[in-house]
Structure formats: structure tokens, C-alpha cells
N, CA, C and O of each residue as an XYZ file, in Angstrom:
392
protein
N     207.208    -60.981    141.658
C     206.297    -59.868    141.441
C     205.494    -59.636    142.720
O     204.925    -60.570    143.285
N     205.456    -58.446    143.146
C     204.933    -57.941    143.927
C     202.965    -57.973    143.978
O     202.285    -58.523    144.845
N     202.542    -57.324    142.954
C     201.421    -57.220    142.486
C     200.625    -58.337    141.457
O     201.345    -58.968    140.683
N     199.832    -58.472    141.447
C     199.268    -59.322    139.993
C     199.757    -58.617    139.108
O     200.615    -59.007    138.316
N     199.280    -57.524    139.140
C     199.721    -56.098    137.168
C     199.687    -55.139    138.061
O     199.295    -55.151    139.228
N     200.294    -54.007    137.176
C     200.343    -52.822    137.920
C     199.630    -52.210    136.484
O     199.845    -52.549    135.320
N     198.543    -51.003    137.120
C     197.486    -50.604    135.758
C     197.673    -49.438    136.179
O     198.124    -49.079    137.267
N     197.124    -48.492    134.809
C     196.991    -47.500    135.210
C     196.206    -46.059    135.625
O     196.516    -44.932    136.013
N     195.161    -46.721    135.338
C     193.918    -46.622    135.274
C     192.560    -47.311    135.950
O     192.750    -48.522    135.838
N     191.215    -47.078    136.631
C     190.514    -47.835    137.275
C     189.710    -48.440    135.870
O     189.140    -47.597    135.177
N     189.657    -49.800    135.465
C     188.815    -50.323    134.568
C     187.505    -50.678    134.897
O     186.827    -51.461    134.231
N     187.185    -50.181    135.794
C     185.724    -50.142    136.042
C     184.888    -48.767    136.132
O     185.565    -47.794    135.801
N     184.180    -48.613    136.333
C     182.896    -47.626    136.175
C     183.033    -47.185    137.782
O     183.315    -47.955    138.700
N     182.798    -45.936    137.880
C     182.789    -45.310    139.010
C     181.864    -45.811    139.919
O     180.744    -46.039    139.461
N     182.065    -46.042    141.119
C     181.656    -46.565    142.574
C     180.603    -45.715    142.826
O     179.406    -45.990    142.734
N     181.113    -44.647    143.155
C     180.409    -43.195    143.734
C     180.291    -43.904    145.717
O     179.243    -43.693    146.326
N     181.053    -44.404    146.179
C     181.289    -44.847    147.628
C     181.930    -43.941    148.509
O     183.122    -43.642    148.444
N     180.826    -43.360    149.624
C     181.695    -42.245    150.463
C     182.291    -42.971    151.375
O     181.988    -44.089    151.792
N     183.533    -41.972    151.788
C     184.213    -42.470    153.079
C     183.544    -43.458    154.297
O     183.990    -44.398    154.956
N     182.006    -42.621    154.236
C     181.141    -43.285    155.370
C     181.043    -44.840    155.074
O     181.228    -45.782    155.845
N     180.742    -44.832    153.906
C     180.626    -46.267    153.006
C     181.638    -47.242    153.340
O     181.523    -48.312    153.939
N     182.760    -46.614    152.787
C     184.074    -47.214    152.885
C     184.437    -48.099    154.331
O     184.915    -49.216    154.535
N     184.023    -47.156    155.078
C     184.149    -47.154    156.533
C     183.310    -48.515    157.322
O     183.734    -49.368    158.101
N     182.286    -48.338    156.880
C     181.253    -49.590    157.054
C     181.779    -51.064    156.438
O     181.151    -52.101    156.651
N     182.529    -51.035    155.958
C     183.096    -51.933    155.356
C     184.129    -52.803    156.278
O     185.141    -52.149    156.531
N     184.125    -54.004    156.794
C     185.178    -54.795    157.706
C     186.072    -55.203    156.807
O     185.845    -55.642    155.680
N     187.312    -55.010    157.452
C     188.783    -54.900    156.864
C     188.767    -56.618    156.935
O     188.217    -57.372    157.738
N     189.744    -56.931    155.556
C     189.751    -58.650    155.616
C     191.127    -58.613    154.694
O     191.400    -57.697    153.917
N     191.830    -59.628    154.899
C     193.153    -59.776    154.410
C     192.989    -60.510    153.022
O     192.066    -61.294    152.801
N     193.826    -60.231    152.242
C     194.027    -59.693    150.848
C     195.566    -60.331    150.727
O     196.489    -60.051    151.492
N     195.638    -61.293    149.543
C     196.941    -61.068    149.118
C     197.494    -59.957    148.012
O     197.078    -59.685    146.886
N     198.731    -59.362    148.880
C     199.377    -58.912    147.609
C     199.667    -58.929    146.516
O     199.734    -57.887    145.863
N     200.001    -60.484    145.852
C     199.662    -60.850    144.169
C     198.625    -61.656    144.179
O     198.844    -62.816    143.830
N     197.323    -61.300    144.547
C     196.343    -61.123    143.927
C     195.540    -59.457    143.869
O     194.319    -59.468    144.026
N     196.102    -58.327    143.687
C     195.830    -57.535    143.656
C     196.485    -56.752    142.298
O     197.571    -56.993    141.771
N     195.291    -55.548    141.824
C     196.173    -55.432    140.241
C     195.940    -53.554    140.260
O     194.940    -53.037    139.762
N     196.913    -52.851    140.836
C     196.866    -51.668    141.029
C     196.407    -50.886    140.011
O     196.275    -51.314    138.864
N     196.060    -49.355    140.471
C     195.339    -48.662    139.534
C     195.967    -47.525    139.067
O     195.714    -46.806    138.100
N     197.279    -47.455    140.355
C     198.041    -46.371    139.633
C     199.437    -46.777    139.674
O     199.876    -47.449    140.606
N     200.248    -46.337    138.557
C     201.500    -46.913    138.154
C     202.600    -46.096    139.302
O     203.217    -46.906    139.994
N     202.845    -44.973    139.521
C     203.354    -44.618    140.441
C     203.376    -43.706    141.774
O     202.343    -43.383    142.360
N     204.422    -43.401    142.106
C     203.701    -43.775    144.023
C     204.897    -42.464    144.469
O     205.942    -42.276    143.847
N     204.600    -41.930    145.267
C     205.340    -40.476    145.843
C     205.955    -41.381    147.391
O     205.445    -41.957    148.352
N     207.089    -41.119    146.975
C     208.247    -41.914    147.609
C     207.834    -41.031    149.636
O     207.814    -41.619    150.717
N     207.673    -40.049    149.437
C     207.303    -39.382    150.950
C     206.133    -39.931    151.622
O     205.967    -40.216    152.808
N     205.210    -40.035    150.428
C     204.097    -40.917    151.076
C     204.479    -42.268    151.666
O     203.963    -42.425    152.773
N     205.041    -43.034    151.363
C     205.851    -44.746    151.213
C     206.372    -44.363    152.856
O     205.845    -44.960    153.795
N     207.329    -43.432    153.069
C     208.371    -43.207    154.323
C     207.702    -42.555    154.777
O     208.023    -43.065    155.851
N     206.774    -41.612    155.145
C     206.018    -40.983    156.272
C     204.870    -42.026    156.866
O     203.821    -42.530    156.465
N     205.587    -42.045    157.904
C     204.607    -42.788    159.489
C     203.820    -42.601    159.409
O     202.995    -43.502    159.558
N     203.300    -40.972    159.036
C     201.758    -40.662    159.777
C     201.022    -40.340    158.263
O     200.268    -39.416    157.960
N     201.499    -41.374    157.506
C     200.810    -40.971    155.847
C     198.858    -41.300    156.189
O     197.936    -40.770    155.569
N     198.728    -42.376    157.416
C     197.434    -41.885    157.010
C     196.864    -41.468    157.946
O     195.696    -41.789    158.169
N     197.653    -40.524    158.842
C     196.815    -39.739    159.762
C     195.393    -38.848    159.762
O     194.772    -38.382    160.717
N     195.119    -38.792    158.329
C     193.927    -37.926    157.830
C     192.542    -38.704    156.862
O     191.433    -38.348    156.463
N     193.719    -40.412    156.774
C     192.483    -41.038    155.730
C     192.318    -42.008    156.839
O     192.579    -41.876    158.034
N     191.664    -43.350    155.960
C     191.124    -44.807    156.264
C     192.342    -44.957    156.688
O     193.157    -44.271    156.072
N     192.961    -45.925    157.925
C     194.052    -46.755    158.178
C     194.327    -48.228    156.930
O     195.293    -48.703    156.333
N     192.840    -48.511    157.030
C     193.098    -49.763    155.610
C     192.847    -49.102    154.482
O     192.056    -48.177    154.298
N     193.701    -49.729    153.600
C     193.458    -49.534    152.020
C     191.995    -50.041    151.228
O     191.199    -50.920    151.558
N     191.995    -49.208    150.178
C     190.174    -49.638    149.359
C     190.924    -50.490    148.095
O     191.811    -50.145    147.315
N     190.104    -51.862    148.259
C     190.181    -52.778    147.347
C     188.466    -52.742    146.516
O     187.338    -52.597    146.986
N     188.885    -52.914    145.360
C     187.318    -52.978    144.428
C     187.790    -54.431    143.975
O     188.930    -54.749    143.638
N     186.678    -55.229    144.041
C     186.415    -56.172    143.229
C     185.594    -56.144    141.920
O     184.450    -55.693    141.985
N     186.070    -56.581    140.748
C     185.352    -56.224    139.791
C     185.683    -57.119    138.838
O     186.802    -57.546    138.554
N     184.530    -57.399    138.316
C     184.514    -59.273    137.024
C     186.230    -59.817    137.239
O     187.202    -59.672    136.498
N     186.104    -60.414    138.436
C     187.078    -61.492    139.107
C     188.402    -60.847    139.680
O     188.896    -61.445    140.636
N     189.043    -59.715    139.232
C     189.881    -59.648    139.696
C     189.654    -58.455    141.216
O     188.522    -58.064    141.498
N     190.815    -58.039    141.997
C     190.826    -57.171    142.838
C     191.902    -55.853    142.504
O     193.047    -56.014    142.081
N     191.393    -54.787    142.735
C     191.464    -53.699    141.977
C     191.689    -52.677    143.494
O     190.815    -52.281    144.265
N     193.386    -52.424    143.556
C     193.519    -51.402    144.783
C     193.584    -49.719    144.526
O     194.528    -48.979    144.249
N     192.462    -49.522    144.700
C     192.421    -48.196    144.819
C     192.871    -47.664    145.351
O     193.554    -46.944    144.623
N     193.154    -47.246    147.140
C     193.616    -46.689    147.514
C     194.359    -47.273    148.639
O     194.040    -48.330    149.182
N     195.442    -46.485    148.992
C     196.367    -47.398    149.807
C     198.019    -48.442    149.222
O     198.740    -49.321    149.694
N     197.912    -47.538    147.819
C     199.322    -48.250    147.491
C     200.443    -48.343    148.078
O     201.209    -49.305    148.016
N     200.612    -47.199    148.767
C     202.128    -46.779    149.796
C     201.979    -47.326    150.947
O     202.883    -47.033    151.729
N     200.669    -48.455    151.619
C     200.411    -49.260    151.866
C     200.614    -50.415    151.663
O     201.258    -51.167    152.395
N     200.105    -50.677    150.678
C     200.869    -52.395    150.534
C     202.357    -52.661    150.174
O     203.053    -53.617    150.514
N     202.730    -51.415    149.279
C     204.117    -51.314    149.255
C     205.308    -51.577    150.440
O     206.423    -52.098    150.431
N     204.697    -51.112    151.171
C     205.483    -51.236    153.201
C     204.932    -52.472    153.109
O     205.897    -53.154    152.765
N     204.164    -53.068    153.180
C     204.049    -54.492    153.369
C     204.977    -55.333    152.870
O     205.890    -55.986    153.376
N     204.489    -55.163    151.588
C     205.785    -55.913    150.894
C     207.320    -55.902    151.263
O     208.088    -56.861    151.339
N     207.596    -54.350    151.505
C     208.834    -54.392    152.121
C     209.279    -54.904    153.164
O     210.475    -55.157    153.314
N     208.163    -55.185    154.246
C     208.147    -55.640    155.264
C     208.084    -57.644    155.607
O     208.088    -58.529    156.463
N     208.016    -57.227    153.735
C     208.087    -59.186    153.182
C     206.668    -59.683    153.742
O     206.666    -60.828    154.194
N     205.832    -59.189    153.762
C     204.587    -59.582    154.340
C     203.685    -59.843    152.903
O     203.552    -59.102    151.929
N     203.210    -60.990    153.134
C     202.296    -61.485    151.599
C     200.998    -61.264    152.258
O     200.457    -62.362    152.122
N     200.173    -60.505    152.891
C     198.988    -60.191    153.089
C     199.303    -58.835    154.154
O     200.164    -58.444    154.941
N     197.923    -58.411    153.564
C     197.515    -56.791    154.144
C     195.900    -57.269    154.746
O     195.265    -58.306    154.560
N     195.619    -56.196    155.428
C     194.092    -56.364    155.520
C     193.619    -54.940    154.806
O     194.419    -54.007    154.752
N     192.350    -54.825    154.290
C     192.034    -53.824    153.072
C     190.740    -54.166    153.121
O     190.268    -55.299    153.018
N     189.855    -52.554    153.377
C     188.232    -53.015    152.661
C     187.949    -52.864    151.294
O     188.051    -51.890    150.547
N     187.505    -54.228    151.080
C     186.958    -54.537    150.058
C     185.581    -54.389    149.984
O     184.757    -54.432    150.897
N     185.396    -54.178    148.590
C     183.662    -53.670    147.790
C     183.781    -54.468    146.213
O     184.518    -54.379    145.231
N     182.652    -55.242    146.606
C     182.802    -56.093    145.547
C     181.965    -55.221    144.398
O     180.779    -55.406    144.670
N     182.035    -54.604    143.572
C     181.153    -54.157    142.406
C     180.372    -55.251    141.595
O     180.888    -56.156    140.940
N     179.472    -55.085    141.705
C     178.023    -55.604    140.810
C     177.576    -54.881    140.037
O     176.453    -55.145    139.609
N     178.122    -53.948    139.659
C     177.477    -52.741    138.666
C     177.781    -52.988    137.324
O     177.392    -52.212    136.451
């Protein structure tokens, strides 16, 4: 298995975290199964385009929330990882306390 679970839905309560936020955040490596996605599927162009994040964050947004890690954004991200057989990504993480 690639992932911890694949979900489909965010089970937590909205962040409300802007990009700026996001941004402030130092990228730290993350395993792949310990991560439990939020959306079940993934647009195959996004996965194969090079320049998929020419317009966002380069790292993916991980939420932490009552113990587990929760990838928001950046699935077609770790996905290339994986393909790339790589068991860690680096990803900012935000631990929720809310």
C-alpha cells in the first residue's frame, strides 16, 4: 500500500490557511504510508505534466489532525514519488489544534 487509507473527504474542520500561511511553513519529509489522503481520485494529466505546479506551492499541504496526517494537497505529487519508489516526500505540514 501506497498510502495509510485513501479518504474521501477532509475529516477535519476547515483550516481557513492562506497560501501566505502555507508558505511560511518549512517543508519536512513525510512518509508516504503514513499519510491518509483526502481525495479518492487524481486526473491522470496532472500525475504526467512536468510543470503541474508551475502556478502552486512546489511542496504538497499535509494537515495533521488527532494523530493522523491528512494530504491535502499535492496528491499527483506523492503519487510520482511513489512511482519513483521513493518512501518519503518533503510536504508542509500544519498541525491542527482546533
Amino acid at each position: 500500500m501506497i498510502f495509510k487509507a485513501v479518504g474521501e473527504t477532509r475529516p477535519y474542520p476547515e483550516h481557513g490557511l492562506t497560501h501566505r500561511q502555507w508558505a511560511a511553513l518549512p517543508p519536512q519529509q513525510v512518509r508516504l504510508d503514513d499519510l491518509v489522503t483526502v481525495k479518492r481520485h487524481l486526473d491522470l494529466g496532472s500525475l504526467l505534466d512536468e510543470d503541474s505546479t508551475f502556478f502552486g506551492d512546489l511542496f504538497p499541504h499535509v494537515v495533521g489532525w488527532q494523530g493522523d496526517l491528512y494530504l491535502e494537497d499535492g496528491l499527483h505529487r506523492a503519487l510520482r514519488a511513489a512511482l519513483q519508489q521513493r518512501q518519503v516526500m518533503h510536504a508542509r505540514v500544519y498541525q491542527w489544534e482546533g
